[in-house]
C-alpha positions as CSV (number, residue, x, y, z in Angstrom):
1,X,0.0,0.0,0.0
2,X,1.4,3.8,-0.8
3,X,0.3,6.8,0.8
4,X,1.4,10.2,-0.3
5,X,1.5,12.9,2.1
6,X,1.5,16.5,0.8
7,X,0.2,18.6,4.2
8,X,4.0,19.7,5.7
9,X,7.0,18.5,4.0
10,X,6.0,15.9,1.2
11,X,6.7,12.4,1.3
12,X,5.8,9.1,-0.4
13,X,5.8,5.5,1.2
14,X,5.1,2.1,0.2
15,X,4.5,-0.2,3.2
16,X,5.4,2.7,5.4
17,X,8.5,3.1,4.4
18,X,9.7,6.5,2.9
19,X,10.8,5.8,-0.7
20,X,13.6,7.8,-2.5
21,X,11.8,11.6,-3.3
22,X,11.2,12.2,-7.0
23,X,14.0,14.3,-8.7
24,X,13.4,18.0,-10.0
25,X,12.5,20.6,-7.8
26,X,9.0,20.9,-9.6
27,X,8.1,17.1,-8.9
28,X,5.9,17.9,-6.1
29,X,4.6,20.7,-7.3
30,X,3.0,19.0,-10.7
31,X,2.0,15.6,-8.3
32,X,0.0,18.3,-6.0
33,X,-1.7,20.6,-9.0
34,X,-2.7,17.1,-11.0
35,X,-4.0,16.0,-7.7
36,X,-5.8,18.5,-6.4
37,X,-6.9,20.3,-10.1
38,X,-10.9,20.7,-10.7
39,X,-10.4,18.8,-14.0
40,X,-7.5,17.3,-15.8
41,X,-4.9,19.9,-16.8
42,X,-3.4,19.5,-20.7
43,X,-0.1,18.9,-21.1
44,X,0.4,22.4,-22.9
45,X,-1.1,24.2,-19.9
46,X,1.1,22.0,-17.6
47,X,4.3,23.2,-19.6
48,X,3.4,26.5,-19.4
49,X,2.5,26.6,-15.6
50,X,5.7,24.8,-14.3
51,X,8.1,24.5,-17.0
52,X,8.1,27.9,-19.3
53,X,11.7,28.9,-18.4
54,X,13.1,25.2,-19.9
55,X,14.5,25.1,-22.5
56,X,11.9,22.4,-23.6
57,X,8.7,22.4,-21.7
58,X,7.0,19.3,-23.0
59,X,10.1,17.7,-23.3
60,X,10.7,18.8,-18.5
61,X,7.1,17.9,-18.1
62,X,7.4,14.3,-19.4
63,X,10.8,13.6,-17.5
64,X,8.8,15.2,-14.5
65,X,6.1,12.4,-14.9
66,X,8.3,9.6,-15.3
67,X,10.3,10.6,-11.8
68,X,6.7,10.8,-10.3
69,X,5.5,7.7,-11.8
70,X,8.8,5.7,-10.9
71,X,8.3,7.5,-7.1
72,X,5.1,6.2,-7.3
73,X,6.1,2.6,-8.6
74,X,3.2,2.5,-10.8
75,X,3.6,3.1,-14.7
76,X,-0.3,3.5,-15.8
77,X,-1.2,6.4,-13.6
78,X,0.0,10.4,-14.4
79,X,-0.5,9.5,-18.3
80,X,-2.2,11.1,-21.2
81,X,-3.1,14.2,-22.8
82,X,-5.0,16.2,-20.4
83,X,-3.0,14.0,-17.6
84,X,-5.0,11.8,-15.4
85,X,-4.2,11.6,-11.8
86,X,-6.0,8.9,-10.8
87,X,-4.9,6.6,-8.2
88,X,-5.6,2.8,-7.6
89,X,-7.4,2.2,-4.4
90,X,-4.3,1.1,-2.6
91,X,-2.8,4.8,-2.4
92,X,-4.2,7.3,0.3
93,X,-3.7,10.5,-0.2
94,X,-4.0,12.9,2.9
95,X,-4.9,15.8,0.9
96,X,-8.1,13.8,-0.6
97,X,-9.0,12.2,2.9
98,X,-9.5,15.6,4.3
99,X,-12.1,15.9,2.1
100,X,-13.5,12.6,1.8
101,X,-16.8,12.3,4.0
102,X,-16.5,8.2,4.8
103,X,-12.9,8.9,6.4
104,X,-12.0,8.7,9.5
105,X,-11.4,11.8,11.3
106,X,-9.4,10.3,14.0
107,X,-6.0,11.2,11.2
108,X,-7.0,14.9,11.0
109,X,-6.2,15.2,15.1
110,X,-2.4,14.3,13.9
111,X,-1.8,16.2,10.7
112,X,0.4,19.5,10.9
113,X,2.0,22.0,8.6
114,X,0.3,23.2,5.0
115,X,0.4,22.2,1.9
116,X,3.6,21.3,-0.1
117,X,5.6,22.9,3.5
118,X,8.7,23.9,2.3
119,X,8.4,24.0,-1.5
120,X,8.2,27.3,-3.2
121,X,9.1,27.5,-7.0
122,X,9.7,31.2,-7.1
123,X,10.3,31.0,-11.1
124,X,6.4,30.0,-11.8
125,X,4.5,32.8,-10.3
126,X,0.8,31.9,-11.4
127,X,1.6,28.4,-9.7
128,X,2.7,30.1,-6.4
129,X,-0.6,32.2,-7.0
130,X,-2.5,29.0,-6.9
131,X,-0.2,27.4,-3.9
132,X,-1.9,30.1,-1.7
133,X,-5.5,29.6,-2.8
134,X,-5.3,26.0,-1.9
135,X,-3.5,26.3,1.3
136,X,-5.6,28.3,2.5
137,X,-9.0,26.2,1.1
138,X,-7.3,23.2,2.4
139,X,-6.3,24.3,5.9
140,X,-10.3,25.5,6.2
141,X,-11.7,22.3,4.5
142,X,-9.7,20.7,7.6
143,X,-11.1,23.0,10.4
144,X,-14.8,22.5,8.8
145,X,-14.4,18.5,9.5
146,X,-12.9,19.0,12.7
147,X,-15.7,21.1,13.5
148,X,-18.4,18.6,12.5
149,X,-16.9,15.7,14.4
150,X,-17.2,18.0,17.5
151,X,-20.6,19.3,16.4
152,X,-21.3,15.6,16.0
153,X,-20.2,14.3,18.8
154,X,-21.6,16.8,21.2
155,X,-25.2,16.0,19.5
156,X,-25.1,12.0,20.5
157,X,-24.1,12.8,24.5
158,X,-20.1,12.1,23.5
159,X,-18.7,15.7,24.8
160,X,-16.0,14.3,26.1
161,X,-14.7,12.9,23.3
162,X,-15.0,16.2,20.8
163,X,-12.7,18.5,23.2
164,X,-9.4,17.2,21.4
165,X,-11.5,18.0,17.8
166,X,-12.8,21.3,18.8
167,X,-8.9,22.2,19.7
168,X,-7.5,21.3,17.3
169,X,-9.9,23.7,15.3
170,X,-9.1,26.3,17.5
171,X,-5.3,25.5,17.1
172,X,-5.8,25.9,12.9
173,X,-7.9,28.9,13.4
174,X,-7.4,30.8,16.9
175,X,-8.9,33.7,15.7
176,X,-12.7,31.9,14.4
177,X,-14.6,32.7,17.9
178,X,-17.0,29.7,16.9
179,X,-14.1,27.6,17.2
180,X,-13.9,28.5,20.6
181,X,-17.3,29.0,21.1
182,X,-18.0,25.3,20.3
183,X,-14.6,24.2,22.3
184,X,-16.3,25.8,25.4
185,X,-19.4,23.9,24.6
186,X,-17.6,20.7,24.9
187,X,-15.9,21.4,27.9
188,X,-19.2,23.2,29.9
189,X,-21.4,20.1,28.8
190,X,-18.9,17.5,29.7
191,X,-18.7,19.0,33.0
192,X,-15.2,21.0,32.9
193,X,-16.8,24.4,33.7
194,X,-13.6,25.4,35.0
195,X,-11.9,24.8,31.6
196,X,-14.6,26.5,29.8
197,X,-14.0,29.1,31.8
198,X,-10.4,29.5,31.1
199,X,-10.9,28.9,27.7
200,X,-13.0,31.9,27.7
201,X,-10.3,33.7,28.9
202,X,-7.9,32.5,26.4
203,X,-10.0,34.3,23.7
204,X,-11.1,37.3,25.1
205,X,-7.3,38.2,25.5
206,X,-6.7,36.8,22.3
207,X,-9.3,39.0,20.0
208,X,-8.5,42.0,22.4
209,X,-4.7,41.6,21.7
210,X,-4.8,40.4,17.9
211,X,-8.4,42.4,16.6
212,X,-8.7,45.3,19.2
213,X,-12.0,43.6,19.8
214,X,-14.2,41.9,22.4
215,X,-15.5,38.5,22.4
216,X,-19.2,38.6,21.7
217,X,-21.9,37.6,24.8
218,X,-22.6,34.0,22.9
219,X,-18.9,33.0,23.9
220,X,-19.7,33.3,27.4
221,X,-23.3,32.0,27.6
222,X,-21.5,29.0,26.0
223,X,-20.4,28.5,29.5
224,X,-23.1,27.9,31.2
225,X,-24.5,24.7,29.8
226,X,-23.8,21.8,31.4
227,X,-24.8,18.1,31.0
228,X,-28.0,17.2,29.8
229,X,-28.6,21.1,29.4
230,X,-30.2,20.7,26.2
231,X,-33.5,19.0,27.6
232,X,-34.4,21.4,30.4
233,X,-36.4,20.5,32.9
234,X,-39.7,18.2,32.1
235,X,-43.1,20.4,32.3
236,X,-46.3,18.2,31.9
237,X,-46.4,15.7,28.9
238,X,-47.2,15.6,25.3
239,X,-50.1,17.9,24.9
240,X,-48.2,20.6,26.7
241,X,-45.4,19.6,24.5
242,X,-47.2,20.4,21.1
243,X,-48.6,23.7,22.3
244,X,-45.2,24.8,23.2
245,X,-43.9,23.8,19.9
246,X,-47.1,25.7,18.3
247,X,-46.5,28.7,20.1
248,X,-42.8,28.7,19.5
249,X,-42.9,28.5,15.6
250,X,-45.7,31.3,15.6
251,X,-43.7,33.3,18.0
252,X,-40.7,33.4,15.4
253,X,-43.1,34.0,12.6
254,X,-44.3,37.2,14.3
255,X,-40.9,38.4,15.7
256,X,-41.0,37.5,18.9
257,X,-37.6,35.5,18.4
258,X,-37.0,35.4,22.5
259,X,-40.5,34.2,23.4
260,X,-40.7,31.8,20.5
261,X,-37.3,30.2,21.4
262,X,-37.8,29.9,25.2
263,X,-41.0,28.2,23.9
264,X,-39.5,26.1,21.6
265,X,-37.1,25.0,24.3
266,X,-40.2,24.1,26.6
267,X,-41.4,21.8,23.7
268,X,-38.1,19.7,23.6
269,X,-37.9,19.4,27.3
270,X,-41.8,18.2,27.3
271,X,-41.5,15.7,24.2
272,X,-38.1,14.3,26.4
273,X,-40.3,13.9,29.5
274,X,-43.0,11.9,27.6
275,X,-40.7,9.9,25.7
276,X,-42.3,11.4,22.4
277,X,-39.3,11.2,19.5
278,X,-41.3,12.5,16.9
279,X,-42.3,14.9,18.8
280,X,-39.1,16.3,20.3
281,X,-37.2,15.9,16.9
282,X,-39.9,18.5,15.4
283,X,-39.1,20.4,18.4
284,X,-35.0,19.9,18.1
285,X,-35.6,20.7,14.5
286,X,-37.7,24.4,15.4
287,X,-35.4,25.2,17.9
288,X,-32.0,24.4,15.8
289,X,-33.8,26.6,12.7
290,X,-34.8,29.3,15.0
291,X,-31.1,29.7,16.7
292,X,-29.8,30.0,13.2
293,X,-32.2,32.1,11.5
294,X,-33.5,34.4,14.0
295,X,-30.7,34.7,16.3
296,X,-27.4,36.1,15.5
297,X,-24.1,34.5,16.7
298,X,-26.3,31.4,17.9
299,X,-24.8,29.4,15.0
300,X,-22.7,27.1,17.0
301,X,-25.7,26.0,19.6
302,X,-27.8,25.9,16.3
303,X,-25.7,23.5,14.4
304,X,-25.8,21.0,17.9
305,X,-29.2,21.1,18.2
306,X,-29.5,20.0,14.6
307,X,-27.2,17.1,14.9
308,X,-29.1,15.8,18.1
309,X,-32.3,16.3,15.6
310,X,-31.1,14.3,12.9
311,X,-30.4,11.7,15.4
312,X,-33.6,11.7,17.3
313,X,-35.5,11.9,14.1
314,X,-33.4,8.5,12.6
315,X,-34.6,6.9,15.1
316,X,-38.2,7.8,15.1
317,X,-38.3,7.3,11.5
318,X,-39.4,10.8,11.0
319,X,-38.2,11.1,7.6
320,X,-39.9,14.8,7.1
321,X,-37.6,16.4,10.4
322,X,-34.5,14.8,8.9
323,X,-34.8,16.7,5.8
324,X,-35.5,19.5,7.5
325,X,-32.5,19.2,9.8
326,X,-30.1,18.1,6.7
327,X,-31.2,21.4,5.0
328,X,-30.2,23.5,7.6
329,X,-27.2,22.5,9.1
330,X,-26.2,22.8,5.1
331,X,-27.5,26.3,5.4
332,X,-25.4,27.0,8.4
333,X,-22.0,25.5,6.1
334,X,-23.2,27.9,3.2
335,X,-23.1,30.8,5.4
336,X,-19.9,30.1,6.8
337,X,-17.8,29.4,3.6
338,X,-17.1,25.8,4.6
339,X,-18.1,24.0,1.0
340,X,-17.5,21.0,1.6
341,X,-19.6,20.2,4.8
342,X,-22.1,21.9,2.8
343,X,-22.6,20.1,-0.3
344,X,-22.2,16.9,2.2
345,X,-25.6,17.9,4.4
346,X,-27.4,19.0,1.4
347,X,-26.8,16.0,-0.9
348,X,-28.2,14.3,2.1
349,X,-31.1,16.1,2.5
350,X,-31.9,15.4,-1.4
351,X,-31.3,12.3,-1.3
352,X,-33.9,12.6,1.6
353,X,-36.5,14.5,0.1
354,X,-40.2,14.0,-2.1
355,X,-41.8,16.5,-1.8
356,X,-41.8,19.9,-4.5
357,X,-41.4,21.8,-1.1
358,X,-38.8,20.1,0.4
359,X,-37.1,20.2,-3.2
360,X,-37.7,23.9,-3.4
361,X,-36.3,24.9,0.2
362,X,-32.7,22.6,-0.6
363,X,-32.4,23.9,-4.1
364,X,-32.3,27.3,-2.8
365,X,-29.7,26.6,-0.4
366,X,-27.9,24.7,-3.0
367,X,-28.0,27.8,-5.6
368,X,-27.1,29.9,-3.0
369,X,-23.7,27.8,-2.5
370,X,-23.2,27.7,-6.5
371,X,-23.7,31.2,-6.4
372,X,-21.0,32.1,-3.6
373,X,-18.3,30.0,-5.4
374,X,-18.8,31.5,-8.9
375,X,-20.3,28.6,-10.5
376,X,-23.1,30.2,-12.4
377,X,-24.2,27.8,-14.6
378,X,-24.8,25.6,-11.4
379,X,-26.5,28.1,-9.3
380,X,-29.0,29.8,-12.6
381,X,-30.6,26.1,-13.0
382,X,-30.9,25.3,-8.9
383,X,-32.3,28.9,-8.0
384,X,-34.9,29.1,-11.2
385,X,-35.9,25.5,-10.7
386,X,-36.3,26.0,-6.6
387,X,-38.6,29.4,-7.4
388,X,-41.0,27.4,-9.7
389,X,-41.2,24.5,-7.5
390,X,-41.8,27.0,-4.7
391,X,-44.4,29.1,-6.7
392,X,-46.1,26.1,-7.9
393,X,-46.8,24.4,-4.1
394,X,-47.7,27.7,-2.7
395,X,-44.6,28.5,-0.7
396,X,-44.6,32.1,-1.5
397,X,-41.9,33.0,1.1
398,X,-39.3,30.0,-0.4
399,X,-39.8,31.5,-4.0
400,X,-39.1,35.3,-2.8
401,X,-35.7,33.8,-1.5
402,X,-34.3,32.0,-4.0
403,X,-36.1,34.7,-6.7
404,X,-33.5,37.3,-4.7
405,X,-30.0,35.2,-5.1
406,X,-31.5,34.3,-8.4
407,X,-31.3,37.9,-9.1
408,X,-28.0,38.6,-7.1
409,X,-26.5,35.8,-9.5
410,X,-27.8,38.0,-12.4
411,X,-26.6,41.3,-11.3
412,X,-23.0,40.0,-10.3
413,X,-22.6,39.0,-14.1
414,X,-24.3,42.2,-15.3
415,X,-27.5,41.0,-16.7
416,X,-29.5,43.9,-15.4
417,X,-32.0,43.8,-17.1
418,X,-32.5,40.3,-15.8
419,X,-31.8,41.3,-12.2
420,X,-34.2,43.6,-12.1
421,X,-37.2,42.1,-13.4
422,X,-36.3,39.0,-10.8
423,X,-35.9,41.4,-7.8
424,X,-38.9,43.1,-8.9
425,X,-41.0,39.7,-8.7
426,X,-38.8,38.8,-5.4
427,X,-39.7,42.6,-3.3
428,X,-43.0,42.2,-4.5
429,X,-43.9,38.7,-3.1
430,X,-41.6,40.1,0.2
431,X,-44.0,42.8,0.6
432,X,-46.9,41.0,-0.3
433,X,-46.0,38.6,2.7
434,X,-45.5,41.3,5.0
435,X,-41.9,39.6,5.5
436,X,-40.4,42.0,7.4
437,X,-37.3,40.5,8.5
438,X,-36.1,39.8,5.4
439,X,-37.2,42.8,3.5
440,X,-33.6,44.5,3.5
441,X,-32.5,41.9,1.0
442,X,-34.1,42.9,-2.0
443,X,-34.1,46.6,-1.0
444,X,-30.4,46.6,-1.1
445,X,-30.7,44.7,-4.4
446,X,-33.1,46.7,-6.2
447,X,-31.6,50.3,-4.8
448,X,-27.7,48.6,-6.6
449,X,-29.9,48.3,-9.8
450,X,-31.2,51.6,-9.5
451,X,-27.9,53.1,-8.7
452,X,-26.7,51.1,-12.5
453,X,-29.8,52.6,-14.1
454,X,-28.9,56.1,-13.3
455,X,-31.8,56.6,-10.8
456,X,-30.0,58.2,-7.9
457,X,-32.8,59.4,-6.2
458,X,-34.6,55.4,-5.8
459,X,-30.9,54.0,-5.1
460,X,-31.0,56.6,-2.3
461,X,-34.3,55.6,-1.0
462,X,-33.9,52.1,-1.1
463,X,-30.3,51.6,0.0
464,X,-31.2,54.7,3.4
465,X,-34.5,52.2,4.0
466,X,-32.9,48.6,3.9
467,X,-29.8,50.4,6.3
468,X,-32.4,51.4,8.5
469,X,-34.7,48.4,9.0
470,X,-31.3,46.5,9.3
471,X,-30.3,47.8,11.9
472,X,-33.8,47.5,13.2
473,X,-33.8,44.2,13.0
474,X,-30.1,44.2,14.3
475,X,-29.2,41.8,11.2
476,X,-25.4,42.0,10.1
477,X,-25.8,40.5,6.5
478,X,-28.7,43.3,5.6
479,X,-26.4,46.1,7.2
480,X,-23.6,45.1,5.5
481,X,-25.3,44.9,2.3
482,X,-27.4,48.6,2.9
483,X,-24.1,50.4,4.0
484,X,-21.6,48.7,1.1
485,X,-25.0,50.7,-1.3
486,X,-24.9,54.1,0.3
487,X,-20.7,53.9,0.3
488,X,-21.1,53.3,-3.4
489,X,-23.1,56.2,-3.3
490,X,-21.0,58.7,-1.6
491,X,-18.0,57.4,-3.8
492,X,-20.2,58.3,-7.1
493,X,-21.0,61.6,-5.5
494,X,-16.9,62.7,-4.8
495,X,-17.7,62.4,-1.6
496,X,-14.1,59.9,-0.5
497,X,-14.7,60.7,3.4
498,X,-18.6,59.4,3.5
499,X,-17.7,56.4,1.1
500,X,-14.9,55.3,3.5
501,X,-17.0,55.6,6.6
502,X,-19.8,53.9,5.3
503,X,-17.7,51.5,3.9
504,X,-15.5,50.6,7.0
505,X,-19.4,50.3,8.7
506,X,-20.5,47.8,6.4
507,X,-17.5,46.0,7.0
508,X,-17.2,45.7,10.9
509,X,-20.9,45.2,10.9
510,X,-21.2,42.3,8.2
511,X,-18.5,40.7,10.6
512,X,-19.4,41.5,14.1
513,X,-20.9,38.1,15.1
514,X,-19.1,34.7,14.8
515,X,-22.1,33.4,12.7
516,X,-21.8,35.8,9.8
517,X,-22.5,35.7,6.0
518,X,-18.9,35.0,4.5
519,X,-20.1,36.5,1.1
520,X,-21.1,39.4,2.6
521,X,-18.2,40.7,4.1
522,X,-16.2,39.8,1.5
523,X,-18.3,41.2,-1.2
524,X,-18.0,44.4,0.9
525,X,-14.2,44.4,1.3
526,X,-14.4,44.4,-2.6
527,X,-15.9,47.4,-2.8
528,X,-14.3,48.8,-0.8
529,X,-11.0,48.3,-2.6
530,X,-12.7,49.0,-5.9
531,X,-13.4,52.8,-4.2
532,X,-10.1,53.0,-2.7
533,X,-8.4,52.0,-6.2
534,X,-10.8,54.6,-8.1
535,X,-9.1,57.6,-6.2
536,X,-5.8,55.8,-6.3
537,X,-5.6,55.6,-2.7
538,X,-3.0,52.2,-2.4
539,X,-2.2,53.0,1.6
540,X,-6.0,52.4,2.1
541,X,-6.4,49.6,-0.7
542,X,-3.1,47.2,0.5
543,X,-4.4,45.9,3.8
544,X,-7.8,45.4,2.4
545,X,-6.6,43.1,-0.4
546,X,-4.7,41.0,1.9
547,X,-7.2,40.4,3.9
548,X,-9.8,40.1,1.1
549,X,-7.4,37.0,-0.6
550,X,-7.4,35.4,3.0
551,X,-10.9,35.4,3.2
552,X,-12.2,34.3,-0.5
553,X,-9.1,31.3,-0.2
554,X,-10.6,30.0,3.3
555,X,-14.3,30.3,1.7
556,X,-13.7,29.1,-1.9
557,X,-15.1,31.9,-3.1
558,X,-13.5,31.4,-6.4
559,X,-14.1,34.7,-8.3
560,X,-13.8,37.0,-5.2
561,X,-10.2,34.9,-5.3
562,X,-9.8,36.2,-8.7
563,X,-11.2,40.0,-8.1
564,X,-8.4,40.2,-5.4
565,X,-5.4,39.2,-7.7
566,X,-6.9,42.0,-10.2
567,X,-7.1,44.3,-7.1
568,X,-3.1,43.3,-6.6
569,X,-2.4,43.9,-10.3
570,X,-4.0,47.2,-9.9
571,X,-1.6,48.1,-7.2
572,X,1.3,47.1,-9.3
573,X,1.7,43.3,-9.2
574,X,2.9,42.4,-12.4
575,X,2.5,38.4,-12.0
576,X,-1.3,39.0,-10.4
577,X,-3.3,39.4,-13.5
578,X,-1.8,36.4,-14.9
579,X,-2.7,34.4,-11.9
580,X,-6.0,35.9,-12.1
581,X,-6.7,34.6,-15.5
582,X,-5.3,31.0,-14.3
583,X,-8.0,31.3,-11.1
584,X,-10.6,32.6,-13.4
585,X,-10.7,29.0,-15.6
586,X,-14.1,27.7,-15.7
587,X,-15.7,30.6,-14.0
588,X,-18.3,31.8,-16.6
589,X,-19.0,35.5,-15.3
590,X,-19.4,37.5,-18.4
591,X,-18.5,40.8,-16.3
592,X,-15.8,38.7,-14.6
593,X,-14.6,38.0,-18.2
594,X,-14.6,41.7,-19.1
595,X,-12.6,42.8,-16.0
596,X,-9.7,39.8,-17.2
597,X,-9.3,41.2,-20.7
């Protein structure tokens, strides 16, 4: 059996044994782009990537491939014209097990150091450009599964047992508070109080020293949950047990997020008592949804809940709460930039599903996702066909959702005319609702399209009116989205001081909580550069880049990847637009397209 390591200094063994290293100082370079590639590279491209400065490209590649392939003791595999990388089954890979959702996590507790540690081919810039990207994607892809063996295990009563998972998340990414957040969780509820306590500790000096910020009031109420602190205390049986859960979903409906969830937490702790598991997985489920929908920074608590749902609901045979659950932990992934977990939970749910409504609700989510990594194609069909189904079952609520990213998808590649008749039909059914919380949405939307058209006056109006009912609502995604529109605004007006106050607001706001809309903030941090740029202001632009390439990497968010290598050719990068244009394959963004050429 062979395994090749590429995460810290790579290696290949047969039988555990360390086998003499391919020669040429680009061997590990071309085994980790053909492994990790979306699609089989060509030769040509391959020779052009890694081997331009030779003084025969095809002729370094195929000497390349025949050191890999005699490293690798196989002579069938690394072959053709685009090259196959496939393996036999008797290779692991630890680069391809970090993703792979049958694996065991126990191995990701033990791996250390990034991709290809130590290797740097300074003569092949676009390569290093994409050496970043996926150390950054990879080193997230392995927090996310840490994560959800935590989350998991913390759901079936194991609390215990996810402490060294939740740490080593926390270890990868110290400065994610729902890394610590769900770290303290595992420690409170496995009856280390003390430890959650100092953990606590640990991140408040943390964030204070690293971000000049606080940790945020979830971080601490994390704390106080203890063992069998998701039940509560039993009430008076079934009946009682349905009414709560009644009252609780109208509650959230209405906006009484506080009442409904206390009410919703009544219901679980009443279907527990009367040993109802249908019951208290439609309760898990309510509670889980209404913890991540209508609670900010409850993300972590939301995700748990879920889990225990899921498993509660398995066992009851509940097949309509499991779908439910599926759908919205893959909602919570979505949100967070982790793609992987994501696309795991929802294929699950699908796989799940029967109903037009069900099939509605995931689709969304699922275009949603497409959407965020740049795959347009992908996202068009999932949001059109989730807004019929949800028009044609009556779910007038589903089909204003995915009607708005349907026409957020449009206006990102320029199709205005497009976007606007979509928003139009998405505001409309919003109002028609009276669905207040999520009104700001399509405001934002509509006012951007305005502000294209030439209609200052409606962008005003709409933009000052979402900003204001966001922060109403106290919702982070809609104030980032209202206050990135009236930056815009100020910047088309000269006015440079209002567009960089408005802009730094959209930015700490879209970010303040731990649960926050990855695409959000990033999209704002892109504007913001874009202004900065305009009025050639580099001091302002610089940090903002950095931290906007961090972010798309981590959150495979592919063409914000490629908007920050144009931002960094802009400020005098003379390798980044090439790298952009290598980052930009298979991304079909007409307006992304016109900004390359």
């Amino acid at each position: 059996m062979g395994t090749i390591r590429l995460l810290g200094p790579p290696t290949i063994e047969h039988a555990g044994s360390p086998v003499r290293p391919p020669r040429g100082r680009k061997a590990w370079a071309l085994l980790a782009y053909l492994l990790l590639a979306d699609r089989p590279p060509s030769r040509k491209k391959l020779a052009e990537l890694l081997f331009a400065d030779a003084d025969d490209p095809l002729g370094a590649l195929r000497w390349t491939l025949a050191e890999l392939r005699r490293a690798l003791d196989a002579h069938d595999v690394l072959t053709g014209d685009p090259v196959v990388a496939t393996l036999d089954d008797r290779t692991s890979v630890d680069v391809l097990l970090v993703t792979a959702e049958s694996a065991d996590p126990e191995p990701l507790l033990t791996l250390g150091g990034e991709l290809l540690e130590g290797v740097e081919v300074a003569s092949c810039p676009e390569f290093a450009s994409w050496l970043l990207v996926e150390r950054q994607r990879l080193s997230a892809a392995i927090e996310a599964r840490l994560r959800e063996t935590a989350v998991s295990l913390v759901a079936c009563g194991r609390a215990k047992d996810a402490i060294p998972y939740a740490s080593k998340a926390v270890e990868i990414n110290p400065l994610e508070q729902g890394n610590h957040e769900l770290l303290v969780r595992s420690l409170a509820i496995s009856g280390n109080r003390q430890g959650a306590l100092r953990q606590i500790a640990v991140c408040e000096d943390l964030f204070r020293r690293e971000l000049g910020v606080s940790a945020s009031a979830t971080l601490k109420e994390a704390s106080s949950v203890g063992p069998g602190s998701l039940s509560g205390p039993p009430l008076s049986g079934r009946a009682a047990a349905a009414s709560q859960l009644e009252a609780g979903r109208a509650a959230i409906v209405a906006g009484a997020v506080d009442a409904g969830v206390q009410c919703l937490r009544r219901a679980v702790a009443e279907a527990d008592h009367c040993r109802d598991t249908v019951l208290r997985g439609r309760a898990l489920a309510a509670l889980g949804g209404a913890l991540v929908h209508a609670i900010r920074g409850h993300d972590e608590e939301g995700a748990i809940v879920l889990h225990e749902a899921i498993l509660v609901a398995d066992q009851a045979g509940d097949r309509v709460t499991s779908v439910t659950a599926h759908r919205e932990l893959g909602f919570v992934e979505v949100q967070a930039g982790r793609r992987g977990t994501a696309a795991t939970w929802l294929a699950k749910a699908q796989a799940l599903a029967e109903t037009d409504e069900e099939q509605a609700a995931i689709l969304g989510v699922r275009g949603m996702n497409s959407s965020d990594v740049g795959d347009y194609p992908a996202a068009l069909e999932e949001l059109t066909e989730s807004a019929e189904l949800a028009g044609g079952c009556g779910d007038r609520r589903q089909q204003a959702w995915s009607l708005s990213l349907l026409g957020r998808a449009h206006l990102l590649r320029a199709e205005h005319s497009q976007a606007n008749t979509i928003v139009r039909e998405s505001l409309d059914l919003v109002r028609q609702e009276r669905w207040i919380a999520f009104l700001p949405w399509p405001q934002a939307l509509k006012a951007e399209l305005d502000l294209v058209a030439g209609d200052v006056d409606a962008a005003v109006d709409g933009f000052e009116q979402a900003w204001v009912l966001g922060c109403q609502l106290n919702d982070p995604c809609w104030e980032g989205m209202a206050g990135r529109g009236l930056g815009m605004l100020s910047a088309g007006r000269g006015d440079h001081a209002g567009a960089t106050e408005w802009l730094d607001q959209a930015a700490s706001r879209s970010s303040r909580e731990p649960d926050r809309y990855q695409w959000i903030h990033a999209h704002v941090l892109d504007a913001a550069i874009t202004t900065a740029l305009d009025r050639d202001d580099d001091v302002r632009a610089k940090p903002l880049v950095t931290q906007l390439a961090a972010l798309a990497a981590r959150c495979d968010m592919r063409e914000l990847v490629v908007r920050a290598k144009l931002h960094q050719a802009n400020l005098g990068d003379e390798q980044a637009a090439g790298s952009a244009r290598l980052l930009a394959a298979g991304i079909d963004n007409p307006a992304l397209t016109a900004l390359l050429h």
